[in-house]
N, C-alpha and C positions, 0 to 999 in steps of 0.2 A: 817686232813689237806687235803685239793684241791689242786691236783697239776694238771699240763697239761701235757695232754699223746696225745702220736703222734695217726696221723689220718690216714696217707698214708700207713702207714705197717700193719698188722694184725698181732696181739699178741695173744699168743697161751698159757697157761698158761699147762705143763704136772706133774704127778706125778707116781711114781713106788707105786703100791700098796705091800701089806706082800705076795701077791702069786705070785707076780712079775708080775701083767697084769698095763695096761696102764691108767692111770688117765687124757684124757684130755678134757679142759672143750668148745673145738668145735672141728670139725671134723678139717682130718691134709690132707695137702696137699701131692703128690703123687711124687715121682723123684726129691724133691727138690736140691738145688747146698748148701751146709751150713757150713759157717764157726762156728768154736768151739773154745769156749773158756772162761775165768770168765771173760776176757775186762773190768776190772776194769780202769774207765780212759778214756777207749777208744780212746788211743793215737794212737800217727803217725803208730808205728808200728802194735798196733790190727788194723787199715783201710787197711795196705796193705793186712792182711790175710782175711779181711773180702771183699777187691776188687777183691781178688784171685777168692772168690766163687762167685761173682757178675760173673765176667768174664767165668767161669767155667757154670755158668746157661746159661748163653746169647750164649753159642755154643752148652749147649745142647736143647737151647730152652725148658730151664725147670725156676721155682718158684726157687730166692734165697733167704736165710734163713741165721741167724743169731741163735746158741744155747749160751744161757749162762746161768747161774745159782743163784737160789736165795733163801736164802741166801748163801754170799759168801763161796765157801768150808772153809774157812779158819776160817770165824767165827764160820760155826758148829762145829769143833773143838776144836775152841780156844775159847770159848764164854766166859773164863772171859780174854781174853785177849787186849790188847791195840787196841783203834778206828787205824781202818789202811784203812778204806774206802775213794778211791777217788771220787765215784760217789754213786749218789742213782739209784735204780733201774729204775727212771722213767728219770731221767738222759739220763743215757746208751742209753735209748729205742727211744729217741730224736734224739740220734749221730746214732743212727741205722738209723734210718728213712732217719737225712739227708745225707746220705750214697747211699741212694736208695735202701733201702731191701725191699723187697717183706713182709719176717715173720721174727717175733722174737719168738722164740723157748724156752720157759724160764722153765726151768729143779727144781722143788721145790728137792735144796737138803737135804735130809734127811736121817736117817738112813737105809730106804730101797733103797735108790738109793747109799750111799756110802758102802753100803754090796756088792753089785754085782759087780762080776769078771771084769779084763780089756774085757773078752773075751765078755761074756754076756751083758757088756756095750755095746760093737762094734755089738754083735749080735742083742739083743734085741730093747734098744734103737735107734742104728744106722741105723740100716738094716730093723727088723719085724716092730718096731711102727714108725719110723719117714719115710722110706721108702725112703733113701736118694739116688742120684744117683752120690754123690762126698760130699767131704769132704776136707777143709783148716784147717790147724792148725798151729799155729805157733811151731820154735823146741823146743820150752819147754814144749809142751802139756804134761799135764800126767792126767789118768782117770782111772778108775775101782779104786778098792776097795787096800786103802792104797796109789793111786798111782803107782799101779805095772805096768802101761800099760805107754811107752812111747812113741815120736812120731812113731818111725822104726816102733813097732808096730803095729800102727794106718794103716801104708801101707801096714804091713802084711795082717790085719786081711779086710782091702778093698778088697783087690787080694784075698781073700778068699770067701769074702761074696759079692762080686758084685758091689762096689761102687767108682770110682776114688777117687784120693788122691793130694792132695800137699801141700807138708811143708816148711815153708816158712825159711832161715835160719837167725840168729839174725840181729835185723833192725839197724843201726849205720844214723846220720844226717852226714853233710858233713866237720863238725869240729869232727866227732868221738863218738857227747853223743850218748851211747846208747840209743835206742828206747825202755822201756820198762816201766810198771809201777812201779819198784823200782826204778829205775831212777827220776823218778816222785818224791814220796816219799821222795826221797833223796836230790831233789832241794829244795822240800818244806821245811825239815827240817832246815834249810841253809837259807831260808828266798828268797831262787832264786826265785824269781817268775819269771820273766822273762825266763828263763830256764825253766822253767815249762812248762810254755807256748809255748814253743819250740820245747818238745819233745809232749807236748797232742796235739799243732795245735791249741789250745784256751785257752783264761785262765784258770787256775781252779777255779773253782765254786761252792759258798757252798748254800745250797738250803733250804730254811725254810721259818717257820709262825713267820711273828713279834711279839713278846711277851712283855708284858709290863716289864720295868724295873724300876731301883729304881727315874729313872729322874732325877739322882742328874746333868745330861749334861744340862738339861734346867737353872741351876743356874749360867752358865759359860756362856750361849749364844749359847753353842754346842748341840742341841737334839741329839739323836739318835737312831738308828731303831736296835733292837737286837735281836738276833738269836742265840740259844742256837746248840752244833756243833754237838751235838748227834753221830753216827756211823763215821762222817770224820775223818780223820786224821787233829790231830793237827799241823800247822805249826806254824815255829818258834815263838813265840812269840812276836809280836810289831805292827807297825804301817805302813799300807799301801794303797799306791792308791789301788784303788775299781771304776767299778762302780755296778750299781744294776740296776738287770730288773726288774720291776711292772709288776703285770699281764694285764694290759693294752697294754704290748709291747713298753714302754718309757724307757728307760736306761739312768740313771742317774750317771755324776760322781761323786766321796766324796771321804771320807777317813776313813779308819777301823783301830780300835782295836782288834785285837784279843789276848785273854791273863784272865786273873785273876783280875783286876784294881787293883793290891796292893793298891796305894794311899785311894783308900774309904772301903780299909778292905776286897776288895771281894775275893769270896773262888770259885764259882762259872765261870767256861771258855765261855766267851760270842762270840760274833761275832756284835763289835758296829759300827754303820757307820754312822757319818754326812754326810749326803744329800746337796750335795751346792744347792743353791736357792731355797730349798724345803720346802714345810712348811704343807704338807696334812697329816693328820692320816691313818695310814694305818695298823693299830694293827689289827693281825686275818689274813693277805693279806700273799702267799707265796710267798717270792721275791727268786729271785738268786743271790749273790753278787761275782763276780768277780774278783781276786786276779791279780793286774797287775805289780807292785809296789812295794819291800822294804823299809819304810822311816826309822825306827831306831826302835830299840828293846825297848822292854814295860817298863818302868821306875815307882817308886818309887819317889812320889815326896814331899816334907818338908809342902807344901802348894796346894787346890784349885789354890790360885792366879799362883802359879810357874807352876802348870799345866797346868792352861788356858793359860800362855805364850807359853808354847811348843808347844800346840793342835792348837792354830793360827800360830806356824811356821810349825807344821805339813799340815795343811790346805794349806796356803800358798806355801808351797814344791809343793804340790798333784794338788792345779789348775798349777799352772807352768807347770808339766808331759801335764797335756792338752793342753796347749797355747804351746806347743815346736815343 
């Protein structure tokens, strides 16, 4: 799958090798400013920790940098466990860029980098290879091996080793949602998009190769363009304004399915979207579809015909959201 990777940042790809020396695949920069952290999401609240380290380079007239991980800690752990991804990796590295970062810093986690000490984290990586001259984290950071290193830590082990610090404390909007990425999570489940989109600062966005499906849409009048949801998190089940970018850079809006289609037997969790005024092939093409919209939860219907009436009042709901 081609996806589009940003151009203005420089991406550094590193790995802890089994003697603990440094795997990276171009040379690193020297004094960088670099916020840390998994930024799943890359909401409101990971921008301020990551403008902390913008701000932080621009006084010491140093390169800032951005560290995050991949794959997520969470999934090396949990690897049979539930899609909880808000972004994909090349995601992330987009909201990095329009951020203004200088580097993304992307840490292959694996077992030789979750073996090593909080201490030799802050040492090795922090300090000998990345050569950092300050450090952002937000107050939930935790690092080294199990988690044992927290943020106080992180200040401790700077004041030791040579590198500023600041930690940023939990991010709240001005009604109270928390700024984080279970908060995210938690909208989506709930079907809030809009709330979602509140605490990330954009819609959430699910990112794939159109893949062909059964067309049984084209029997209704409805095509649709579908994407299978691979590592994201599933949100609630139903039917929502969308729109979709092309990789031409045209954004289109429609209305998605997300769900199982009970009605045609499916067992399979899609990501369908009619395309209003659309009619191009675009099978093989990675689009990103945009979650804007709750319209009603995914239904089980007696008939095609009783469906196709829903999916034209769902339509009809979805240009309305535009024309408002």
């Amino acid at each position: 799958m081609t996806v589009l990777l940003p151009r203005s940042i420089k991406v550094i790809t590193l790995g802890v090798a089994a003697d603990q020396s440094l795997e990276a695949d171009t040379p690193l920069p020297v004094g960088a400013s670099a916020a840390i952290g998994s930024f799943d999401g890359v909401h409101i609240g990971h921008q301020h920790v990551i403008e902390s380290a913008i701000r932080a380079a621009k006084a010491k007239g140093m390169p800032s940098a951005v560290i995050c991980f991949d794959p997520h800690p969470q999934s090396f752990f949990h690897k049979d466990g539930k899609a909880f991804r808000l972004m994909q990796l090349s995601q992330q590295l987009r909201a990095f860029e329009a951020l203004g970062v200088d580097y993304a810093f992307v840490l292959t986690f694996d077992a030789h980098l979750s073996s090593l000490s909080a201490e030799d984290f802050a040492r090795l990586i922090l300090r000998d290879y990345l050569k950092l001259s300050h450090v952002s984290a937000g107050f939930d950071f935790q690092f080294g091996k199990r988690g044992g290193g927290h943020a106080k830590d992180l200040v401790a082990f700077g004041d030791q080793l040579g590198f500023t610090t600041d930690i940023l404390p939990c991010q709240t909007d001005a009604e109270g949602h928390k700024l984080s990425s279970s908060a995210v999570r938690d909208a989506l489940l709930s079907g809030d998009a809009p709330l979602a989109t509140e605490i990330l600062g954009r819609p959430q966005a699910y990112l794939g190769e159109v893949i062909h499906g059964a067309k049984q849409g084209r029997t209704i009048d409805f095509p649709t363009l579908n994407l299978t949801l691979g590592d994201y998190l599933r949100p609630r089940y139903g039917i929502y304004v969308t729109q979709t970018a092309l990789p031409d850079g045209r954004v289109i809006n429609g209305v998605s399915n997300i769900g199982v289609r009970p009605t045609v037997g499916g067992d399979i969790e899609l990501l369908e979207t009619y395309l209003f005024d659309f009619s191009e092939e675009v099978y093989g093409q990675v689009v990103e579809t945009r979650l804007l919209d709750f319209i009603r939860p995914e239904a089980k219907f007696d008939s095609f015909d009783e469906m196709k009436i829903a999916i034209q009042g769902d339509a009809a709901k979805a240009r309305a959201y535009f024309q408002a």
